[in-house]
TORKOL-4160 file (C-alpha; in steps of 0.2 Angstrom, whole numbers, padded with zeros to 4 digits, m for minus):
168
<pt num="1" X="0890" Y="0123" Z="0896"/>
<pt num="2" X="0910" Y="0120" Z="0897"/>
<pt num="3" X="0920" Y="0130" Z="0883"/>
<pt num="4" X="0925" Y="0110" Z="0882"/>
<pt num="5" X="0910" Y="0102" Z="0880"/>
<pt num="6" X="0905" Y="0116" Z="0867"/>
<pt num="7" X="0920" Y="0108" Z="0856"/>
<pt num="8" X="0918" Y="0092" Z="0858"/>
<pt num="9" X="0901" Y="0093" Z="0853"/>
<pt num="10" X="0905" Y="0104" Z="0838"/>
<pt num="11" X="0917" Y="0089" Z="0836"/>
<pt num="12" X="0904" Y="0078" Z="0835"/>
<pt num="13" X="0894" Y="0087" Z="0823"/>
<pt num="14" X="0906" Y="0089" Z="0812"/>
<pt num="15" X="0911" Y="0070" Z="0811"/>
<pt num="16" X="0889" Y="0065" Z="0809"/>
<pt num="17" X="0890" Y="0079" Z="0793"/>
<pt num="18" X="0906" Y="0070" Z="0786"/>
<pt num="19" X="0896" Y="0053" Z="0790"/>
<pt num="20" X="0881" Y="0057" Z="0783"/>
<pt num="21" X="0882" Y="0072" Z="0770"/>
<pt num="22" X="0866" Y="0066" Z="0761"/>
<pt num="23" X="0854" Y="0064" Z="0775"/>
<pt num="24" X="0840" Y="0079" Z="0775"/>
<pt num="25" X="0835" Y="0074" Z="0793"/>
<pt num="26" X="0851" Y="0073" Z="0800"/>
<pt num="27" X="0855" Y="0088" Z="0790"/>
<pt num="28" X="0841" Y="0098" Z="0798"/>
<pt num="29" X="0844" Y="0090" Z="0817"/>
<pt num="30" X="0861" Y="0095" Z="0815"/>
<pt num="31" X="0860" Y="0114" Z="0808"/>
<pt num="32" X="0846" Y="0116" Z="0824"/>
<pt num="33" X="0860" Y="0108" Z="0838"/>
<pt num="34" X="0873" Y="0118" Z="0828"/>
<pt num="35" X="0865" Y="0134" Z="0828"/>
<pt num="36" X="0860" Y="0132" Z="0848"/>
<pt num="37" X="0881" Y="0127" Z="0849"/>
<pt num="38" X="0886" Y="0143" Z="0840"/>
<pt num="39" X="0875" Y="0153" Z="0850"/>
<pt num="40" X="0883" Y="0145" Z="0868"/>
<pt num="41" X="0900" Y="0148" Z="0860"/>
<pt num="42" X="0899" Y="0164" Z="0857"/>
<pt num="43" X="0890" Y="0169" Z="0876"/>
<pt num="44" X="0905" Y="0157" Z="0884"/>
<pt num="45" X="0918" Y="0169" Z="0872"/>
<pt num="46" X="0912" Y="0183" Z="0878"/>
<pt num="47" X="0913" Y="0174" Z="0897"/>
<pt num="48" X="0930" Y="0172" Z="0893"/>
<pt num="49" X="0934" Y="0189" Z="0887"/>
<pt num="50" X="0926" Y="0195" Z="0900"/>
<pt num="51" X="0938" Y="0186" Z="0912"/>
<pt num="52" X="0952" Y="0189" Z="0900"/>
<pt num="53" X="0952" Y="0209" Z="0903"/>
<pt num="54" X="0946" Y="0208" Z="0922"/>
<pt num="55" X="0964" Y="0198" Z="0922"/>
<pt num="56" X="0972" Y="0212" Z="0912"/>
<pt num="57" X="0967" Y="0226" Z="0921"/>
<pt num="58" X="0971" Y="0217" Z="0938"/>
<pt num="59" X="0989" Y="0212" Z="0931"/>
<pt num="60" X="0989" Y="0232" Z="0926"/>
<pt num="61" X="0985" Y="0239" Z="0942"/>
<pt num="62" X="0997" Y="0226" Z="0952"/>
<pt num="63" X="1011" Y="0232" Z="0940"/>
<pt num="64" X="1007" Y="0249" Z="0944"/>
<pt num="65" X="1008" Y="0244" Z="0963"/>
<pt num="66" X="1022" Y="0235" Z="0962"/>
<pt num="67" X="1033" Y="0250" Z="0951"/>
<pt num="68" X="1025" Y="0262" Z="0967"/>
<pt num="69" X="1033" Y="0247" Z="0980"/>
<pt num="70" X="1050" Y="0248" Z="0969"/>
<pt num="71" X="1050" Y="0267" Z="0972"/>
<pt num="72" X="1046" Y="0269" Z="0988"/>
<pt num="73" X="1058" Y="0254" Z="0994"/>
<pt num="74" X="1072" Y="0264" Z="0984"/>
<pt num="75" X="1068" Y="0281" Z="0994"/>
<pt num="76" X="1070" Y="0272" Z="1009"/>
<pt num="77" X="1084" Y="0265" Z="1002"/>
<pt num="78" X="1090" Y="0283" Z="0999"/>
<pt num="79" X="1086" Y="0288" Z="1018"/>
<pt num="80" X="1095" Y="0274" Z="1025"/>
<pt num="81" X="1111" Y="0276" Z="1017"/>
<pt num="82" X="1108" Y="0298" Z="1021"/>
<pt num="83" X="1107" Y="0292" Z="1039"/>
<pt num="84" X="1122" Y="0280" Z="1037"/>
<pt num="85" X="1134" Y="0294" Z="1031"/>
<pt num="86" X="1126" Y="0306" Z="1043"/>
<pt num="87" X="1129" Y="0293" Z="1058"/>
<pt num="88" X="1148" Y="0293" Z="1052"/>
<pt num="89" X="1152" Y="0310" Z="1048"/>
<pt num="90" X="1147" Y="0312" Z="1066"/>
<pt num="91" X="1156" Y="0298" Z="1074"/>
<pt num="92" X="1172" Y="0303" Z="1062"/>
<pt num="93" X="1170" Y="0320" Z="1069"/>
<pt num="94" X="1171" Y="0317" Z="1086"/>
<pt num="95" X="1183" Y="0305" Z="1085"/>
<pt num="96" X="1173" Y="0291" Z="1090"/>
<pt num="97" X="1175" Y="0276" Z="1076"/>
<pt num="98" X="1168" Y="0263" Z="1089"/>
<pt num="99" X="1150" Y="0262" Z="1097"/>
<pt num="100" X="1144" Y="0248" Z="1105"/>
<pt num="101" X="1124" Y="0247" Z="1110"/>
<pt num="102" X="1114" Y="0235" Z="1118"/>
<pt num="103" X="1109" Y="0232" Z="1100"/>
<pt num="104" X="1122" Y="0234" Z="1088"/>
<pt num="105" X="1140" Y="0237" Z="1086"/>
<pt num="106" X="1144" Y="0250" Z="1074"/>
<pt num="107" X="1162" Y="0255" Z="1070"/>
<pt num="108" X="1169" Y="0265" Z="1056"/>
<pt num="109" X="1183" Y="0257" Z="1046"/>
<pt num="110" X="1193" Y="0258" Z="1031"/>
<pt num="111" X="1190" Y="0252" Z="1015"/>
<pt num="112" X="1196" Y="0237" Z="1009"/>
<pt num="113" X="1202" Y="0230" Z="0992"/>
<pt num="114" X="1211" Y="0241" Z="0980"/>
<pt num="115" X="1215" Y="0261" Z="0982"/>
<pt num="116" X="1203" Y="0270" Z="0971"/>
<pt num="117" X="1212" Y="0281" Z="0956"/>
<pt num="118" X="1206" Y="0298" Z="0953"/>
<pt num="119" X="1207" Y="0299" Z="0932"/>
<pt num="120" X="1205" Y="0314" Z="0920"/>
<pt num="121" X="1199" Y="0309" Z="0907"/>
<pt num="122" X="1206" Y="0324" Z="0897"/>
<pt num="123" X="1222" Y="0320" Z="0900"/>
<pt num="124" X="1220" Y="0305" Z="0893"/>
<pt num="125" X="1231" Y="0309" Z="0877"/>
<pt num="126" X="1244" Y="0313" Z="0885"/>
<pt num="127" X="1248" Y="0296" Z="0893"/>
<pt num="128" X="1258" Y="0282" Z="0885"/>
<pt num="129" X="1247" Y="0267" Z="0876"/>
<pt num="130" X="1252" Y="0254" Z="0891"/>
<pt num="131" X="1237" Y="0265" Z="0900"/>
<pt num="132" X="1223" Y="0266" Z="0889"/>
<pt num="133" X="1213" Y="0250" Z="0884"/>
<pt num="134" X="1209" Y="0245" Z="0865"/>
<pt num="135" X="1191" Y="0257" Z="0868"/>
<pt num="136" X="1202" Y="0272" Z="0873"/>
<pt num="137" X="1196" Y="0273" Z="0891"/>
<pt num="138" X="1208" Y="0271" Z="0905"/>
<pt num="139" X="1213" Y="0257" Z="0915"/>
<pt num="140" X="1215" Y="0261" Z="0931"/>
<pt num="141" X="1224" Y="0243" Z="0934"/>
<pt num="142" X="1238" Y="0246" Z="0927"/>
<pt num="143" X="1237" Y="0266" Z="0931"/>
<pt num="144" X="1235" Y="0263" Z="0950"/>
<pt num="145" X="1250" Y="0249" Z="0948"/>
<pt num="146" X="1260" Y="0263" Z="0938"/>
<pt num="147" X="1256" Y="0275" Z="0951"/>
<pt num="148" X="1262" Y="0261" Z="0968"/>
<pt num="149" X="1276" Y="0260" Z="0958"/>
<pt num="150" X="1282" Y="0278" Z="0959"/>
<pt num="151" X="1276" Y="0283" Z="0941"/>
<pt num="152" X="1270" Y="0299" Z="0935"/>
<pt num="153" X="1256" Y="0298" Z="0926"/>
<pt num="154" X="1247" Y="0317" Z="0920"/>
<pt num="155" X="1230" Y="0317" Z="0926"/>
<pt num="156" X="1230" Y="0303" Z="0938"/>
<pt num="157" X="1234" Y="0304" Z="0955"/>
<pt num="158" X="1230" Y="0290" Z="0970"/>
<pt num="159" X="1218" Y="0293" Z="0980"/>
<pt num="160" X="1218" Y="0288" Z="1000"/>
<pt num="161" X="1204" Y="0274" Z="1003"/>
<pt num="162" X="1186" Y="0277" Z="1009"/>
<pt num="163" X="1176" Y="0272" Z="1025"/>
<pt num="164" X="1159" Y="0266" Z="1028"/>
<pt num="165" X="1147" Y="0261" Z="1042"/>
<pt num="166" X="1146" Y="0245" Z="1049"/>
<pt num="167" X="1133" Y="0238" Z="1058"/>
<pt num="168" X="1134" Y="0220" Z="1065"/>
């Protein structure tokens, strides 16, 4: 029996004891399909509960498996970008930026966007307010801007721009 049915049917009861509350017979016919109701209701719970932790244990161990997958598709992450580096401290080092393959076309090339500024944070009282925002941390903005301009700033310096690997 349906964990449906089982509540309809209790439904049903119900309504015949609002019905006929004075009825012995019905009183009696109803305990007996009442009880027989209870006692299906409570195997089809423990069906349910049943299926209820077989669910949880299985969401359990497929989260477990999935935080394994996150892992290991971050250490292969972390290889990958070892290699990249390695691959272009060894093209940088012999001079070669370009290498075209059957395959690929790698190159190494500058950076682009903004110059990166090299900060010291202890030096940090020593600069004029313009410099620091409202949370006292630097802003390298108007710092690296300063510093394209010709200003001295204590602490701060601009710093030539990086490379990476490129492979189209």
């Amino acid at each position: 029996m349906s964990l449906y049915a089982i509540s309809t049917d209790l439904a049903t009861i119900v309504e015949r004891l609002l019905d006929t509350p004075e009825s012995p017979e019905v009183q009696a016919e109803l305990a007996a399909v009442l009880e027989g109701l209870d006692a299906a209701l409570t195997e089809k719970a423990e069906d349910y509960v049943l299926v209820i932790k077989e669910l949880e244990a299985r969401a359990e161990a497929r989260t477990a498996e999935a935080r394994r997958m996150r892992e290991l598709a971050g250490c292969d992450l972390a290889l990958a970008e070892r290699l990249k580096e390695r691959l272009k401290g060894a093209m940088e080092g012999t001079g070669r930026l370009k290498i075209d393959t059957e395959r690929f076309k790698i190159s190494v090339q500058r950076n682009g966007g903004k110059l990166p500024v090299a900060i010291d944070p202890t030096a940090m009282d020593l600069w004029d307010g313009k410099f620091v925002r409202v949370k006292r941390e630097p802003d390298a903005d108007v710092i690296r801007q300063a510093l394209e301009a010709g200003e001295e700033i204590v602490g701060c310096s601009l710093m030539e721009r990086g490379t990476s690997l490129r492979v189209r």
